[in-house]
N, C-alpha and C positions, 0 to 999 in steps of 0.2 A: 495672693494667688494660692490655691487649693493644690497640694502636691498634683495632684489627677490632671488641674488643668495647664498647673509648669510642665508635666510629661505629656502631655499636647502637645504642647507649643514647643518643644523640644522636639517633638516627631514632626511638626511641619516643616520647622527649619531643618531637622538634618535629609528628612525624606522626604520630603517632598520641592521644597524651595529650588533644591537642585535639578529640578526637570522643566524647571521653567522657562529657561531658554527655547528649550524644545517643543514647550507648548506657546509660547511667542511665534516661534517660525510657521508651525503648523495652520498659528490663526491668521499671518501674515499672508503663507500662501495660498490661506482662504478667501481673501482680499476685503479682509476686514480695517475698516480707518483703525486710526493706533490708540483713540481714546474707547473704544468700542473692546479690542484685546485688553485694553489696559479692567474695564469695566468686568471682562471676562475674568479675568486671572485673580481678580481683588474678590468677586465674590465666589469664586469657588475655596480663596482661602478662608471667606468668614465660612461658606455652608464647612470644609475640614478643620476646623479650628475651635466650630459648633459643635463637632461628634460628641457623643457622649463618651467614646471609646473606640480607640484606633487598634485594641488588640486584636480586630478579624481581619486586620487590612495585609494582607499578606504579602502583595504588591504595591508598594505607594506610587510609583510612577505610573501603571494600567490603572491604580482608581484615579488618582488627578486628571489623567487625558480622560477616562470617563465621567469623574464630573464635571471636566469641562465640554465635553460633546453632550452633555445633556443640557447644559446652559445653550450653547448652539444652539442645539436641535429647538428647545424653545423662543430663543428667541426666532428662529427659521418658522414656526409654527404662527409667531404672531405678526410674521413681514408677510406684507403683499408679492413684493419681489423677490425673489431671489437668485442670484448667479449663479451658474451650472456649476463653475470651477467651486464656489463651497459647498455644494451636492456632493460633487466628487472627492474635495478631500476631507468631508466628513466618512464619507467610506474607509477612506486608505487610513485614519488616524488608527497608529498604533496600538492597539488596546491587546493585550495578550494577559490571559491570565491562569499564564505557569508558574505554579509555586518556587519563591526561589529557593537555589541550592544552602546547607548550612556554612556553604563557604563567603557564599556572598549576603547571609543574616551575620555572620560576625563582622563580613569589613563592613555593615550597616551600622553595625553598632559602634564601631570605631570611627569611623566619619560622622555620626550621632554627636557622641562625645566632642571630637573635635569642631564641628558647628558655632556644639553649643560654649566651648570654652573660649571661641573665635569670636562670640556674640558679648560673649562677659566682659571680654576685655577690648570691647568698641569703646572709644571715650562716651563719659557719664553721657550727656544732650545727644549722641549720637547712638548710644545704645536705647536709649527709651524709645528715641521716633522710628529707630529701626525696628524694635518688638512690635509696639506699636501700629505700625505702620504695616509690616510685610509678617508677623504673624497674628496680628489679632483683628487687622484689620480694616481699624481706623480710618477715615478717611484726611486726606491731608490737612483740610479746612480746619477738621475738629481737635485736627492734631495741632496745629496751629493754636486754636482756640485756648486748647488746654495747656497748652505750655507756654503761650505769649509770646511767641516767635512768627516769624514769618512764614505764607508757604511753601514760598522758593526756600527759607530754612532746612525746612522738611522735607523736602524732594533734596537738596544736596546731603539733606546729612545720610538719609536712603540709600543716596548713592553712593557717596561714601562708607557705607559700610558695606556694601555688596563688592567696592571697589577692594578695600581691606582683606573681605573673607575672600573671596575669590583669588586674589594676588596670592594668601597665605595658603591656599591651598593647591593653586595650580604649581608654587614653589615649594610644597610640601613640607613647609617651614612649618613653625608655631607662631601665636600672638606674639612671641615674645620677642620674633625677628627683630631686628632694631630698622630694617631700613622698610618696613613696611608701619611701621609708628607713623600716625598722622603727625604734621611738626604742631606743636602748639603756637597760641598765640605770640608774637612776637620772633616766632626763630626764624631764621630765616632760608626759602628752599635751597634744597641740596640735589643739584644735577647728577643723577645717574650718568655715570659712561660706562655705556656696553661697547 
């Protein structure tokens, strides 16, 4: 991988990845089926993932909802039908584009960094289908393909590593947390008591 396009792929995961929640709900309460969002979200990461260059992006959360209300709005152009309620909350989608403050370009950069050293230290099978998968692309099947695994594989190891980064960050731990460690093979689970 070309320095230019590791710092890509670095910029989706720290900036952009994290607003997808919010672009899930938006298309949910558009009343989109889930494999139609799912089709949504996956190629607005290949078209950012494609850029040749993310240095004019000056808001990663307003361009992600915009290129995914352009994905919408097209496929809206090639439906016969369509419901008022995703008329209207193509309207209300949050797209704002104030440049942010330099306070919130340095915690960018710090939650940047922390992403990606969250992404490094996914285990080996669970860090490739993770890149893989939720930044470059891939679809499941091929990812399967290429790695010999199943694609229920590939969807849990996904999930588990969004389960990992996310856990590590909402506790504002490091990778290095010991009780956020997937268990490996053969240990056996360890009950949290909150």
């Amino acid at each position: 991988m070309t320095p230019e396009r590791a710092r890509r792929v670095a910029w989706v995961a720290s900036s952009i990845m994290r607003h997808e929640p919010a672009v899930r709900a938006w298309l949910a309460r558009s009343r989109f089926p889930p494999d139609q969002i799912d089709d949504f979200i996956q190629e607005a990461y290949c078209k950012l993932s494609g850029l040749a260059s993310v240095d004019h992006i000056l808001r990663p959360d307003s361009y992600f909802f915009q290129v995914v209300r352009s994905l919408v709005a097209d496929k809206i152009r090639q439906s016969r039908i369509v419901s008022i309620e995703t008329v209207t909350e193509i309207d209300l989608l949050p797209v704002s584009l104030d440049e942010p403050s330099p306070e919130r370009i340095v915690s960018a950069r710090r939650e940047l960094a922390e992403v990606l050293r969250l992404i490094a230290a996914l285990p080996g099978r669970c860090r490739k289908v993770f890149e893989l998968r939720k930044i470059e692309g891939v679809s499941q099947k091929d990812i399967a393909a290429r790695l010999g695994i199943t694609e229920t594989m590939v969807e849990n190891d996904v999930v588990k590593g969004m389960r990992i980064i996310s856990a590590t960050l909402r506790k504002g731990g490091g990778a290095a947390n010991s009780s956020l460690r997937p268990r490996g093979h053969g240990e056996p689970r360890i009950r949290r008591r909150d």
